[in-house]
C-alpha positions as CSV (number, residue, x, y, z in Angstrom):
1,X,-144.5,44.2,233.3
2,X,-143.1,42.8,236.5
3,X,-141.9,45.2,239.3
4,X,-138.4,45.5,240.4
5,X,-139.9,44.5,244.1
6,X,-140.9,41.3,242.6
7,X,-137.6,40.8,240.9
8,X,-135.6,41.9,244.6
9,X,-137.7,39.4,246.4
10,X,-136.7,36.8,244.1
11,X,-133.2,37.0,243.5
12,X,-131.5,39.5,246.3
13,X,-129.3,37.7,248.7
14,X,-131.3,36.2,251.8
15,X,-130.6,34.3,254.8
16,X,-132.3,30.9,255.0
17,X,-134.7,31.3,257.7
18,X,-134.6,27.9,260.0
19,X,-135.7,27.1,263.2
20,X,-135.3,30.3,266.0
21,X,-133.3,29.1,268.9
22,X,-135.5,29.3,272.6
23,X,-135.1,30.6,275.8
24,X,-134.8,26.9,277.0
25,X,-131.9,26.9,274.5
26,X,-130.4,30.2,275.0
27,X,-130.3,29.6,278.9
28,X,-128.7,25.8,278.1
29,X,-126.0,27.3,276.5
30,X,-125.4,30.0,278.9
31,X,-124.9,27.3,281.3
32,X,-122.9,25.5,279.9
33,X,-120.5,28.5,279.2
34,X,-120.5,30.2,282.7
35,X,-121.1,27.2,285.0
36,X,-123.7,29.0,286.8
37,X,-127.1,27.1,287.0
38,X,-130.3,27.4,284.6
39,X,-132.7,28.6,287.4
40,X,-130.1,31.6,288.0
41,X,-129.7,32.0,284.2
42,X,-133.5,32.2,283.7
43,X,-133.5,34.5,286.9
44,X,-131.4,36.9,285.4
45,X,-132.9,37.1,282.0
46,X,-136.7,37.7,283.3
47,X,-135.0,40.4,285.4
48,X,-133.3,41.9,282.3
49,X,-136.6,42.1,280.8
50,X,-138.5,43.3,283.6
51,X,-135.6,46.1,284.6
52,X,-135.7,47.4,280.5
53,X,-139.7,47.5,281.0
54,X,-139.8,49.5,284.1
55,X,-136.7,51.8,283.0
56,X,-138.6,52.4,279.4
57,X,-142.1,52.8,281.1
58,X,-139.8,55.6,283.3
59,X,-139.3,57.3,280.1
60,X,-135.9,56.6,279.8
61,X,-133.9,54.3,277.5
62,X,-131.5,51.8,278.4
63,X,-128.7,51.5,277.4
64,X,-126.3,47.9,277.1
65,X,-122.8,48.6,275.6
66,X,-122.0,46.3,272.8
67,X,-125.7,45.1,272.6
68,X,-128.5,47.5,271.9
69,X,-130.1,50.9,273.3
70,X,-134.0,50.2,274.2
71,X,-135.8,53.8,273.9
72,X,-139.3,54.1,274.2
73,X,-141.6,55.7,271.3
74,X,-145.6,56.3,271.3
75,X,-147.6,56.6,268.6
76,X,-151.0,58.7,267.5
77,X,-153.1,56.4,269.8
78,X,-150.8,56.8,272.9
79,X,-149.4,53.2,272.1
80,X,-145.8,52.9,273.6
81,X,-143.4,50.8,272.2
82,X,-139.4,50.0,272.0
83,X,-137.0,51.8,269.0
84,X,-134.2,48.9,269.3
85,X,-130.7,50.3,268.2
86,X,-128.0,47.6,267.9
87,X,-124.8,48.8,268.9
88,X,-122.5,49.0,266.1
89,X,-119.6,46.8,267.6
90,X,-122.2,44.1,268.1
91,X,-123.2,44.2,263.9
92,X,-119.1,44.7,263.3
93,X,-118.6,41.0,265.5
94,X,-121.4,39.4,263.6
95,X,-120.1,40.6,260.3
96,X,-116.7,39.3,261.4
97,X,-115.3,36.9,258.5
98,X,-115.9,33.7,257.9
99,X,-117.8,33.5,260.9
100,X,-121.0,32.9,259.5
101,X,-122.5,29.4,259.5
102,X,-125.9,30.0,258.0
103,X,-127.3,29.0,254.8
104,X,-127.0,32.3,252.0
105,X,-129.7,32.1,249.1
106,X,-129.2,33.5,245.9
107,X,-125.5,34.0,247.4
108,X,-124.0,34.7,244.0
109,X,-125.8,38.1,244.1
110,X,-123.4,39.7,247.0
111,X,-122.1,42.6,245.6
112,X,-124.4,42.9,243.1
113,X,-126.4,46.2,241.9
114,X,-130.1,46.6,241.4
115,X,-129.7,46.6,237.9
116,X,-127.8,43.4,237.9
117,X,-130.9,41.9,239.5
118,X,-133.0,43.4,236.9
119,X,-131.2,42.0,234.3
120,X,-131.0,38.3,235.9
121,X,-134.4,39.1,235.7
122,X,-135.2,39.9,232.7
123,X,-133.0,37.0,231.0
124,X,-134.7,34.6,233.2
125,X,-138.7,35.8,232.4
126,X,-138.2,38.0,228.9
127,X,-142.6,38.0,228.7
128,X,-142.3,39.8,232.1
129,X,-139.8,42.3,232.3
130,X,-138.6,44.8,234.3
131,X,-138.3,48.3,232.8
C-alpha cells in the first residue's frame, strides 16, 4: 500500500528546477537596467546584507516594502536565525498571468484535488494503491 506522500511527490504540479541564477548574474542585469556600474551594484548588495545582519542581530526585524520582512528567531540551543516573510504584493506580481516562463511538471494537475492525485494514482499502479 503506497502512501498518499509518495503519490503527491509523484504527480503534484512542480516547477522544473534548472540552474539558480548568481550574484555575478543578478548584478549583470542590474546593470544593465539602471546604468549604474557592477562594482556599485555589488557595493550595495553586500551592504544590504550586512545592514539586515546587524539590524536582526539588534533584535529588530527589517522590513523592505514589496519584498520581504527579515525577523530574527532563536531556537533551544540559542541558535539565531531569519523568519523570511515575502510581502504579499511581491507573490501577487509573480503570480501575475501569463508571466511565467518556467517549465510546469505534471501541469495538467493545476486545480486538481488530493483525491484526484490518488486516483491518477491508483489507475497508474493498481498492485500499489492508495487507500
Amino acid at each position: 500500500m503506497a502512501s498518499i506522500i509518495r503519490a503527491i511527490a509523484e504527480f503534484a504540479p512542480k516547477i522544473k528546477n534548472v540552474k539558480t541564477s548568481t550574484m555575478s548574474e543578478l548584478v549583470k542585469t542590474i546593470a544593465g537596467r539602471t546604468g549604474l556600474n557592477k562594482g556599485d551594484i555589488l557595493q550595495v548588495v553586500n551592504q544590504f546584507k550586512e545592514v539586515i545582519i546587524l539590524t536582526t542581530q539588534a533584535g529588530r526585524g527589517v522590513k523592505i516594502e514589496g519584498l520581504a520582512t527579515f525577523k530574527p528567531k532563536i531556537n533551544l540551543k540559542g541558535q539565531i536565525s531569519l523568519s523570511i516573510r515575502i510581502d504579499p504584493s511581491f507573490i501577487a506580481e509573480l503570480n501575475a498571468p501569463k508571466t511565467f516562463e518556467g517549465f510546469i511538471e505534471n501541469r495538467e494537475m493545476i486545480g486538481k484535488t488530493t483525491q484526484d492525485i490518488i486516483t491518477k494514482w491508483n489507475e497508474k499502479y493498481p498492485d500499489d494503491p492508495v487507500v
